[in-house]
C-alpha positions as CSV (number, residue, x, y, z in Angstrom):
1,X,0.0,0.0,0.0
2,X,1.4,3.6,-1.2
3,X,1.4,5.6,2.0
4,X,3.5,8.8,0.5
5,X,6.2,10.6,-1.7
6,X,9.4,12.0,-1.7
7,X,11.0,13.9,-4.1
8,X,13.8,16.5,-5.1
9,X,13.3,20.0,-4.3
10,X,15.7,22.7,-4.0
11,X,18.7,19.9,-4.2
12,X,17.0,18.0,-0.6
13,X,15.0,14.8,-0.7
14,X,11.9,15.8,0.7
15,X,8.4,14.1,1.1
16,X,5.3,13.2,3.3
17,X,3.9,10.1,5.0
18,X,0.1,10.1,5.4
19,X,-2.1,6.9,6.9
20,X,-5.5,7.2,8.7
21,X,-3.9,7.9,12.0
22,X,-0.7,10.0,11.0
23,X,-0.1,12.8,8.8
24,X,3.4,13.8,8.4
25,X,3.5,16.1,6.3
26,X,7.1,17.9,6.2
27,X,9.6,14.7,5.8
28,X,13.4,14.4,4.6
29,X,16.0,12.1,3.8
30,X,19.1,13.2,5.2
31,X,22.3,11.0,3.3
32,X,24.8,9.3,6.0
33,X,28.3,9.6,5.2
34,X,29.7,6.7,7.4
35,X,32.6,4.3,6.9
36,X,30.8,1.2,9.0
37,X,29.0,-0.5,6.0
38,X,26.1,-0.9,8.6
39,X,25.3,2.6,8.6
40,X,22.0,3.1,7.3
41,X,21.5,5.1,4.0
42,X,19.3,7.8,4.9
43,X,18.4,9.2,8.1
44,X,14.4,9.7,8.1
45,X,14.2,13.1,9.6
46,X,10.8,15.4,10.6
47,X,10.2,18.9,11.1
48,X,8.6,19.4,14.1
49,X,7.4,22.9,13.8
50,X,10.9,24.6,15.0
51,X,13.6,21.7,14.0
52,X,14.6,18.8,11.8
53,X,14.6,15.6,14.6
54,X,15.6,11.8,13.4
55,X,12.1,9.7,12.8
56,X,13.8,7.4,11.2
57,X,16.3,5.3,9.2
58,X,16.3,3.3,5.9
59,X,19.0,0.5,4.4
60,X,19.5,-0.3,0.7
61,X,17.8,-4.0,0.0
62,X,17.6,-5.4,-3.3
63,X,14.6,-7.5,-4.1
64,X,14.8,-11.7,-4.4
65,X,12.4,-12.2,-7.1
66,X,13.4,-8.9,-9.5
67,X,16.6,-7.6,-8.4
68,X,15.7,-4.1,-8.0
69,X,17.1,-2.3,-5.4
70,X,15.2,0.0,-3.0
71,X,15.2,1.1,0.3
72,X,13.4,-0.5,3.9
73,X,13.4,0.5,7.3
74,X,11.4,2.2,9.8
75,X,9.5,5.5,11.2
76,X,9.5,5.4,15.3
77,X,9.1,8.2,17.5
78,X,8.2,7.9,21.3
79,X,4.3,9.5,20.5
80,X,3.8,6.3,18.1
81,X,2.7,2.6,19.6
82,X,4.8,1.2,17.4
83,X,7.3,1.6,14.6
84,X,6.1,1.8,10.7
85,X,8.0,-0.3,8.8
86,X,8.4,1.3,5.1
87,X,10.3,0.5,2.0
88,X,11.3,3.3,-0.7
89,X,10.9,3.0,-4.4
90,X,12.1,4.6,-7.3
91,X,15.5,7.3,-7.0
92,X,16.5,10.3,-6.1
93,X,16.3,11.8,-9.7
94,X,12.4,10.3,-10.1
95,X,11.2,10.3,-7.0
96,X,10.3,7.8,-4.6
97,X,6.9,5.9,-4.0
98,X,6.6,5.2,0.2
99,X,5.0,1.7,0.9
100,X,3.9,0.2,4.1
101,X,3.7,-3.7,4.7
102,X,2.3,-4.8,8.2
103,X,4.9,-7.3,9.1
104,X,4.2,-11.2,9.8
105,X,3.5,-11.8,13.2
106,X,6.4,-13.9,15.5
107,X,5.4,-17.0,17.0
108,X,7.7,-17.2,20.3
109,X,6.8,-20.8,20.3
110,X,7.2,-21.0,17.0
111,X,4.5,-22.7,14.3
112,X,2.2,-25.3,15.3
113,X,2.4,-27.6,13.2
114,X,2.1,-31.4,13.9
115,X,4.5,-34.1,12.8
116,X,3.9,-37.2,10.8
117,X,4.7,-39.0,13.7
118,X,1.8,-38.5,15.5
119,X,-0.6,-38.7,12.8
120,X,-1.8,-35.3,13.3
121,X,-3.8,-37.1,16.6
122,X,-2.8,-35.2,19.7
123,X,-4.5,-38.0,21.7
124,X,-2.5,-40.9,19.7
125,X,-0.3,-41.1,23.1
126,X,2.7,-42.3,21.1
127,X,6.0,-41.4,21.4
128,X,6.0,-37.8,21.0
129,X,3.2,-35.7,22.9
130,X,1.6,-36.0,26.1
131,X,-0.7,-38.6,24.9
132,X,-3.7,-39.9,25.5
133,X,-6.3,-38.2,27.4
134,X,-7.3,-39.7,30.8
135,X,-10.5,-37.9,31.4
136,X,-13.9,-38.4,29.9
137,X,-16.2,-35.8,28.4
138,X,-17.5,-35.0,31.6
139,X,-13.9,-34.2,33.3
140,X,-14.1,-37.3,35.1
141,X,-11.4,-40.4,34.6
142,X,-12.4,-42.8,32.1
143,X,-12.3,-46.6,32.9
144,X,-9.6,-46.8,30.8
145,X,-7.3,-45.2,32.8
146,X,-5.9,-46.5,36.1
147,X,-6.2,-43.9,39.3
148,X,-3.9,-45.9,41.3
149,X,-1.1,-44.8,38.5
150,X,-1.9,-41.2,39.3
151,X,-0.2,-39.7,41.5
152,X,-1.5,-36.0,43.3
153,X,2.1,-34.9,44.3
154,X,4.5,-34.0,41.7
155,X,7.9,-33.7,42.7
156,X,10.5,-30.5,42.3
């Protein structure tokens, strides 16, 4: 999704971000000159009504599929809930295009997905799992199960 433009004027890169909830409207793109090749390319920089403050940074990626190169990163600022990742397209001499991708969500536990070797049964009580269930539909134990083999204390 397009989100804003930036574009040459009076020799700066300058431009404007706009979604439903923000509205900057007074952007630049401020080149790094850095010898660490992890320096970003641009600092993303607002005017805040009196000075030019850092919003922002963006890197040079090229794309898998195409090979074209552009530029990603992020606006943050302490009055947002969360940063806005962006990527940059075009060049300095045509302008660039601003688009905004809502990343993928991390699973901490990572994906749950279940293994051939339980058949995709979370109740198959083989070797992988906690297996089999041991209470009925009602919560109670099912005659299946054994309450002599449970035990109410677990030990630390």
């Amino acid at each position: 999704m397009n989100i804003g433009e930036f574009g040459l004027k009076n020799g700066r890169i300058i431009g404007w971000i706009a979604t439903r909830t923000i509205d900057m409207a007074k952007l630049g793109l401020r080149e790094v000159e850095s010898q660490n090749e992890l320096a970003p390319n641009y600092e993303v920089v607002a005017f805040n009504g009196n000075r030019w403050v850092q919003v922002g940074a963006l890197w040079e990626a090229v794309a898998k599929k195409t090979g074209e190169i552009f530029l990603q990163g992020n606006i943050d600022d302490p009055s947002m809930a969360e940063p806005l990742p962006i990527a940059l397209f075009g060049s300095v001499e045509e302008g660039y295009r601003v688009a905004w991708r809502r990343p993928e969500r991390r699973d901490d536990f990572g994906p749950a997905v279940r293994t051939s070797r339980d058949n995709g049964n979370p109740g198959n009580g083989g070797e992988y799992g906690f297996g089999g269930s041991t209470a009925d539909e009602n919560g109670g134990l099912t005659r299946e199960s054994n309450a002599a083999e449970l035990d109410d204390e677990v030990a630390f």
